[in-house]
C-alpha positions, 0 to 999 in steps of 0.5 A: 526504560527503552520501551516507554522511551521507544512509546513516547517517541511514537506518540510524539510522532503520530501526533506531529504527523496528524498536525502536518496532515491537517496543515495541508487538508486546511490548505487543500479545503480552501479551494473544495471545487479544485479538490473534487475534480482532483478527487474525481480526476484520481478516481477515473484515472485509477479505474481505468485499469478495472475498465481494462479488466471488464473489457477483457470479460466481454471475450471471455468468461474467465480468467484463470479459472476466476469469474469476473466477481471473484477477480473484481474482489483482487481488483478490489482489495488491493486497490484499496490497501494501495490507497490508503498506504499511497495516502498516508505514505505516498510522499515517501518517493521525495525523499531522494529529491531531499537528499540531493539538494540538502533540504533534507537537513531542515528536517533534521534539526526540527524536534519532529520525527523526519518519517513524520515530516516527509510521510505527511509533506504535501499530504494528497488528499485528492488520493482518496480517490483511489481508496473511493474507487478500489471501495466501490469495485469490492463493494460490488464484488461482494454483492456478486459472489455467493458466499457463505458469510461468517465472523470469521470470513468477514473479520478476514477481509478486514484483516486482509485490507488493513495488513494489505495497506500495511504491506505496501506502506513498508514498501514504500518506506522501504524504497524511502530509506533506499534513497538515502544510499541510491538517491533517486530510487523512485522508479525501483520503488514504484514497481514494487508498489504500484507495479505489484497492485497491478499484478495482484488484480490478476488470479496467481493462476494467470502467472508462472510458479516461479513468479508466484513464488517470488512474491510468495517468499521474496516480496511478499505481495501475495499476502496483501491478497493473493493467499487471502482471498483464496481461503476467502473464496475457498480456492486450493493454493496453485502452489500447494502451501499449507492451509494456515500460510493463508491466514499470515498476512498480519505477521507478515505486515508486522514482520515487515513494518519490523524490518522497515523499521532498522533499514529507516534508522540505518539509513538515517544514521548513514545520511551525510549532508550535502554541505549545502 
């Protein structure tokens, strides 16, 4: 009975949190000027970090062994995973605010899923401007690397960005469930997630070992593109792993959506109201 119970309360929550997305993209399109600045605003704002990039090219003509196209596809493909995770589960950072003044216990007692309810609050549609940009810099990447086009390398970059989003969404909620002990935990939260998308712009080569393996084994952000993206562009890992760790990715998303999964109900069970 566990897994049909454990099915419905999936559904249940998926569609409630569609219906509070939804709520707010009617709100955001009533004033469609306002949202195509935000969107063109978020848009400039996140590719400021790719003009840092390029300006770096005029002086040099690599970057750890990579040439501009192939760190444009890094740049690319984690910006993307960030965007989408940062759309659907950006609002995750709210929740220690929620936690201090008490509103948390008006989510409590509505018969919606309280990681439905806080995931789509104030759902950002403007943040489709990052998606829109990390898009648009891997599409012209790959219409600058020369490579040898399959099924199977185009069903790995596929692959790559979905469980990439899904990476940074556990962390995210990770950080989320944090806050019920921490209460305000944002800013640990952000350099996990915003702080880890910078670095995998980079070529692993650029970094020391010790680091890489870090977010190899400890943080896995190296399977949102790192390890990928080198069997994609055909490169030796700098760290000497076997040749199948580059194809990971989804079980490491799976693994961590599973472990975010009991610390999110821990930290639910453990909540105790402010008595406000």
């Amino acid at each position: 009975m566990a897994e049909p119970d454990l099915l419905a309360r999936t559904v249940h929550g998926a569609r409630a949190y569609g219906l509070i997305v939804a709520m707010w993209v009617r709100s955001t399109m009533a004033y469609r000027a306002s949202f195509l600045m935000s969107v063109a605003g978020n848009a400039l704002a996140t590719g400021l970090d790719f003009a840092a990039i390029l300006i770096m090219f005029t002086h040099v003509d690599t970057l750890g062994g990579f040439g501009m196209s192939e760190v444009a596809l890094l740049y690319g493909t984690t910006s993307l995973s960030l965007g989408l995770a940062d759309l659907l589960l950006g609002n995750m950072d709210r929740l220690g605010s929620r936690v201090r003044d008490g509103t948390l216990d008006t989510l409590l007692v509505r018969p919606v899923p309280v990681f439905a309810q806080l995931a789509a609050d104030r759902f950002a549609l403007r943040r489709l401007g990052r998606v829109m940009q990390g898009l648009l810099v891997l599409s012209w990447s790959l219409t600058q690397l020369e490579l040898d086009w399959s099924a199977g390398k185009a069903l790995l970059l596929v692959v790559m960005v979905v469980s990439g989003a899904a990476i940074f969404g556990s962390l995210f909620t990770l950080g989320g469930a944090f806050q019920f002990w921490a209460l305000d935990a944002a800013e640990a939260q952000n350099s996990f997630t915003y702080g880890g998308n910078t670095l995998l712009q980079y070529p692993p080569t650029i970094f020391a070992k010790d680091l890489v393996r870090g977010v190899t084994f400890v943080v896995p952000l190296a399977f949102v593109n790192w390890l990928p993206a080198l069997r994609l562009l055909g490169r030796d890992d700098p760290l000497g792993l076997p040749g199948w760790v580059d194809l990971l990715s989804p079980a490491v998303a799976a693994a961590m959506c599973g472990l975010v999964t009991l610390a999110w109900r821990a930290g639910v069970r453990s909540y105790r109201s402010t008595g406000s």
